[in-house]
C-alpha distance (Angstrom), angle and dihedral (degrees) to the residues before:
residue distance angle dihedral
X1 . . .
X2 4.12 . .
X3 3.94 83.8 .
X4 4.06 90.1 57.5
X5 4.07 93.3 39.5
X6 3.97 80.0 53.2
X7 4.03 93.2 57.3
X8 3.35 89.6 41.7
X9 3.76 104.8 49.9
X10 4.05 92.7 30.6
X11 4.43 80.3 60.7
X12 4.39 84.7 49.2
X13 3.35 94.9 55.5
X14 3.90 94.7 37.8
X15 4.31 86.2 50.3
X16 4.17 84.4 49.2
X17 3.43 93.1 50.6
X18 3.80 97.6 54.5
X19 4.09 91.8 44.5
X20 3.40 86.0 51.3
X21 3.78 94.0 49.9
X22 4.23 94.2 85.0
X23 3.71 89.0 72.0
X24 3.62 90.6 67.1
X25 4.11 87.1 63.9
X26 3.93 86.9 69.5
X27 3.34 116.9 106.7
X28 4.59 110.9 -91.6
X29 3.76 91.2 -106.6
X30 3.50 97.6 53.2
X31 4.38 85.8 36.6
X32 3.59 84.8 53.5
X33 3.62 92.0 58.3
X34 3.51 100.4 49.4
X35 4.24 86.4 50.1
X36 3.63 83.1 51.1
X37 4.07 98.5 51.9
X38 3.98 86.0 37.1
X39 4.06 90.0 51.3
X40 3.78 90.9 48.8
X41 4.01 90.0 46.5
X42 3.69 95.7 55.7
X43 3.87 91.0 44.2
X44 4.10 84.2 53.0
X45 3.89 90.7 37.2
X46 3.98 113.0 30.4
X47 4.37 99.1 65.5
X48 4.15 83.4 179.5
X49 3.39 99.3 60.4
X50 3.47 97.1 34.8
X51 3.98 87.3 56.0
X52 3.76 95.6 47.3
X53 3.88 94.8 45.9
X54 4.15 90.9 47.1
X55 3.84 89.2 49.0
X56 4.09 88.6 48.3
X57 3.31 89.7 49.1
X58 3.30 103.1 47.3
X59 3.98 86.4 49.6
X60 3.72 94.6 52.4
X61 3.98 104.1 39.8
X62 3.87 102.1 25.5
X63 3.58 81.4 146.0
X64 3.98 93.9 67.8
X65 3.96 124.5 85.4
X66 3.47 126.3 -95.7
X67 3.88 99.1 -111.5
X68 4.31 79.8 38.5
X69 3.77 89.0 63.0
X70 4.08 96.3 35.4
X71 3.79 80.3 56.0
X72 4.10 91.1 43.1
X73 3.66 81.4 54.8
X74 3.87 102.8 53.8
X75 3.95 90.7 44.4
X76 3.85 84.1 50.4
X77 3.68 90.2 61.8
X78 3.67 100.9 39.6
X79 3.64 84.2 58.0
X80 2.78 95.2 57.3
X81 4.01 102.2 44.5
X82 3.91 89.6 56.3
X83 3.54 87.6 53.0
X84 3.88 92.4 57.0
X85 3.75 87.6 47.7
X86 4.02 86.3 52.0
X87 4.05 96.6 45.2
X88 4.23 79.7 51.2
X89 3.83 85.4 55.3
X90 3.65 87.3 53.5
X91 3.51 90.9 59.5
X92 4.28 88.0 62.1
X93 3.69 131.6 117.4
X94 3.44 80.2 -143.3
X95 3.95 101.3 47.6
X96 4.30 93.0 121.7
X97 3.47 84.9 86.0
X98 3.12 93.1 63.2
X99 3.82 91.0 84.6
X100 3.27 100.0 76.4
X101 3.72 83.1 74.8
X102 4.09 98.4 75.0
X103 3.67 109.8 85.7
X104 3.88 108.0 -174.7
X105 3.55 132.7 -7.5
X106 4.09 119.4 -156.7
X107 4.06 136.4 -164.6
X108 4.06 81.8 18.9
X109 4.27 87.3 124.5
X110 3.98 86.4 56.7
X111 3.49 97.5 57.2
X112 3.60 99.3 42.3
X113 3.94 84.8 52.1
X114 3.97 85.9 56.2
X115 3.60 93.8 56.2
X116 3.67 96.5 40.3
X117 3.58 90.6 58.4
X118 3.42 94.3 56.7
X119 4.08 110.0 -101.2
X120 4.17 123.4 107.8
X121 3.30 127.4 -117.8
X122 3.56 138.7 -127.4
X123 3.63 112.7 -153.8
X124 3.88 111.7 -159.4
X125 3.68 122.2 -158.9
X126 3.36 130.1 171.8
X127 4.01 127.7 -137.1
X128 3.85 99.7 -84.0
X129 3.89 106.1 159.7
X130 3.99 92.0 -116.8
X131 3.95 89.4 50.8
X132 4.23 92.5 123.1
X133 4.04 87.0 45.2
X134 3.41 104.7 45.5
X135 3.93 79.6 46.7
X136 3.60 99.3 59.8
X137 4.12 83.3 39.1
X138 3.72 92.3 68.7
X139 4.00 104.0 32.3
X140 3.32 96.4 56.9
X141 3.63 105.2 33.5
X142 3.89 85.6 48.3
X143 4.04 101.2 35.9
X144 4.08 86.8 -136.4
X145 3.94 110.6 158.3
X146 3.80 107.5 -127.4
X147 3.79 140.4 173.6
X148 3.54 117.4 -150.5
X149 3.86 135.3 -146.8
X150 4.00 112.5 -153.2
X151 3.32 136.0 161.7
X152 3.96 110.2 -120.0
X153 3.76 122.7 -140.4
X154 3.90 130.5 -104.2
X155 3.52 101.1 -105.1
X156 3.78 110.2 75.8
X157 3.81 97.3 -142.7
X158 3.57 99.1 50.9
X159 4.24 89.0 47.3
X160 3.58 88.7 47.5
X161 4.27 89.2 55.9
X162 4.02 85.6 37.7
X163 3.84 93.0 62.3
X164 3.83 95.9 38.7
X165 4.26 87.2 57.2
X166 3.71 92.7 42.3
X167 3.41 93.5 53.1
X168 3.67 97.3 52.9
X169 3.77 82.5 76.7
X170 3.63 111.7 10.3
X171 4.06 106.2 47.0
X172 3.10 122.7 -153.1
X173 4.11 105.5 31.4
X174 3.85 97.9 -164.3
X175 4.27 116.1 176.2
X176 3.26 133.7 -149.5
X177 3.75 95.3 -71.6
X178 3.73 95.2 59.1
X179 3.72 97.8 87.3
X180 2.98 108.9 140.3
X181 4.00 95.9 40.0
X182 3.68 79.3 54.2
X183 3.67 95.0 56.7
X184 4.26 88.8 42.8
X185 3.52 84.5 51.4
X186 3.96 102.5 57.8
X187 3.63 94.4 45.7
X188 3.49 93.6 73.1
X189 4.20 117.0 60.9
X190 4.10 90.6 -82.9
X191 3.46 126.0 140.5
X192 4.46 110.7 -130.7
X193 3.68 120.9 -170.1
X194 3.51 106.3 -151.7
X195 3.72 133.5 -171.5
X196 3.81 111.4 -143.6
X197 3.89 106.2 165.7
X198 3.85 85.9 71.9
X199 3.77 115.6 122.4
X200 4.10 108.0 -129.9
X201 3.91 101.4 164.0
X202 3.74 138.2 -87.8
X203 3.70 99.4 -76.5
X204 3.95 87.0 70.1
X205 3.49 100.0 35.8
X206 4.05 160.5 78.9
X207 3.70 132.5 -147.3
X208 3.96 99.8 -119.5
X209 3.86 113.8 162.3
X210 4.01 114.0 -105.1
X211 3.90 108.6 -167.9
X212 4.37 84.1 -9.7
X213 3.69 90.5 -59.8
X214 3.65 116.0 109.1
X215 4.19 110.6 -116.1
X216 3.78 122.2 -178.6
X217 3.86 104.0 -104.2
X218 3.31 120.9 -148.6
X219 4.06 114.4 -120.6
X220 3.38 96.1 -158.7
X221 4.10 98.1 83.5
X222 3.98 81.7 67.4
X223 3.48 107.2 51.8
X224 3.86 88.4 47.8
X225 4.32 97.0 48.9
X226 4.17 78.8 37.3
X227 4.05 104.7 50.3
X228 3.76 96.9 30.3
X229 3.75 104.1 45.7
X230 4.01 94.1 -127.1
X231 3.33 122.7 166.6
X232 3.87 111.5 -124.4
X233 3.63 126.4 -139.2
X234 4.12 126.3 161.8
X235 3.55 119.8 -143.2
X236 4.10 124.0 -145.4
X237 3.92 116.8 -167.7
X238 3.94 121.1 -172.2
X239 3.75 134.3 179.2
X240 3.12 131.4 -140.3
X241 4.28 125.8 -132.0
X242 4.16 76.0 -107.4
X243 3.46 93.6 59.1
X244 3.79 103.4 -112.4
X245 3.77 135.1 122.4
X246 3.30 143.6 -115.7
X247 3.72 117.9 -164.4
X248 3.95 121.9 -159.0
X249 4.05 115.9 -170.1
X250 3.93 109.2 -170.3
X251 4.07 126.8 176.0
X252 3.65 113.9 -129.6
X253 3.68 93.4 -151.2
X254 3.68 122.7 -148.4
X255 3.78 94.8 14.8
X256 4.02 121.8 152.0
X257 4.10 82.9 24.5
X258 3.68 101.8 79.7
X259 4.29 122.4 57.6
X260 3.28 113.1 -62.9
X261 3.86 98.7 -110.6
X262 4.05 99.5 59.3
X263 3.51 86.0 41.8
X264 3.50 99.4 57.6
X265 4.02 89.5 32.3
X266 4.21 82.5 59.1
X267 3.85 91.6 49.3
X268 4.03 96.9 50.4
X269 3.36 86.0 47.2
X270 3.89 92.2 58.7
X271 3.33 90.5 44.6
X272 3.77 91.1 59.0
X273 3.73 90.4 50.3
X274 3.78 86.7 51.0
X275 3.82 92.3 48.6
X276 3.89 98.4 41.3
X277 3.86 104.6 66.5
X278 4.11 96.6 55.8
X279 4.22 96.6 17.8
X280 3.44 99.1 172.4
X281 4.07 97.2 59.1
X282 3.83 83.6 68.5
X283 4.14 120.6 99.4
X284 3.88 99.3 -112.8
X285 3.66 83.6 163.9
X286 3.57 95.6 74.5
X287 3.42 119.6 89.1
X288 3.80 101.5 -112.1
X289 4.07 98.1 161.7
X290 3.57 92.2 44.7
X291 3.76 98.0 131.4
X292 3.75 123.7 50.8
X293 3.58 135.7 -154.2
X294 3.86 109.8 -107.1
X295 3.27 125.9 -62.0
X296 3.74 87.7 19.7
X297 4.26 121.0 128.7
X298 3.62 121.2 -136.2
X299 3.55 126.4 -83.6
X300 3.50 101.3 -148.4
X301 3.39 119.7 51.7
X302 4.48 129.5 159.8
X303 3.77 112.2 -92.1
């Protein structure tokens, strides 16, 4: 029965999505409006991400105000509601013109050089709200050949769809399951992006601070920069209050040869540099410190 309420609700929200997708033919200022009133509807609306975005954010910038992180908060979800309006656009007959929308793209010369001298690369990027945009953004306004590694959603029908779109542009879509194809992958010249601020557990994990607060870091983005060779690079994406991009490519040299622990201490750090200039572009409503060390209670809890 919860299987066939699945199909039939992962087909709802698939048939909403499509209606929807004529908004995304207005012109950006009058999209960014509508992300805007969505963004402040789900902040109003959705009481469990609001609670696991105020406790991240009270983690990472305990330093700020309280009327600073209230307003941290409401960008947060904005962000967030003009990047559902911009994965709709994806969804577009029309979504080439979408291009126009990247401004600049920097470091692209270096990674090109990687692959042209024979070594993989393992392309980094952090959970920015925009991540799938800013994706499609740079493959096809660059032509690069990349595989992807995504986590799908619950509902088997709307995965399914998911993978098909990804990999009209990102071929192949592997998840976290796919190891080892990962790991077959990067040892040819292939370009992987990668998401390493995901939280997968303690068995496949360190403690490594993120923004001085220790989050369980997944091990995994090692061993695959350390047994394949890959070159790493981590990519940063930021738009602008006009809705275009800037894309920033930057090597991460001597990652995967190190231990494991500075390694990944380096790469949180980068990610922190990434996050810190536009904070409110980044997904505090995933549960980053979801796993604690021992001992530990739960951060996030129903209220």
């Amino acid at each position: 029965m919860k299987a066939k309420i699945k199909f039939i609700s992962g087909y709802c929200y698939l048939l909403l999505a499509y209606l929807l997708t004529p908004l995304t033919w207005l012109n950006y200022k009058q999209q960014l409006w509508l992300g805007r009133s969505l963004g402040l509807l789900l902040l109003r609306l959705d009481t469990r991400s609001r609670n696991i975005a105020t406790t991240n954010i009270d983690i990472a910038f305990a330093s700020l105000s309280k009327e600073e992180k209230a307003l941290l908060l409401q960008d947060s979800f904005i962000a967030m509601g003009i990047s559902a309006l911009e994965g709709l656009a994806l969804l577009s007959p029309f979504k080439k013109r979408l291009l126009t929308r990247l401004r600049s793209i920097q470091g692209l010369e270096a990674l090109r050089q990687s692959i042209a001298n024979g070594h993989s690369v393992l392309l980094l990027f952090p959970h920015l709200t925009s991540v799938y945009f800013a994706g499609y953004l740079l493959i096809k306004k660059t032509g690069l050949s990349c595989g992807v590694q995504y986590n799908p959603p619950r509902n088997p029908v709307i995965a399914r769809v998911m993978q098909k779109k990804i990999e009209t542009y990102a071929y192949p879509a592997f998840t976290r399951g796919h190891l080892q194809r990962m790991v077959s992958y990067l040892r040819k010249p292939n370009i992987l992006w990668y998401a390493p601020d995901l939280d997968i557990g303690r068995k496949r994990s360190l403690f490594i601070d993120f923004f001085n607060f220790p989050a369980a870091t997944s091990v995994v983005t090692h061993a695959l920069a350390n047994k394949t060779g890959a070159k790493t690079f981590t990519i940063a994406f930021y738009r602008d209050e006009a809705g275009y991009y800037d894309i920033q490519l930057q090597p991460l040299s001597g990652f995967g040869e190190g231990s494991v622990e500075a390694d990944l201490q380096r790469l949180n750090q980068r990610i922190e540099d990434i996050v810190r200039p536009k904070p409110e572009q980044y997904l505090w409503q995933y549960k980053r410190y979801s796993t604690r060390p021992e001992g530990e209670e739960k951060l996030y809890r129903k209220k």
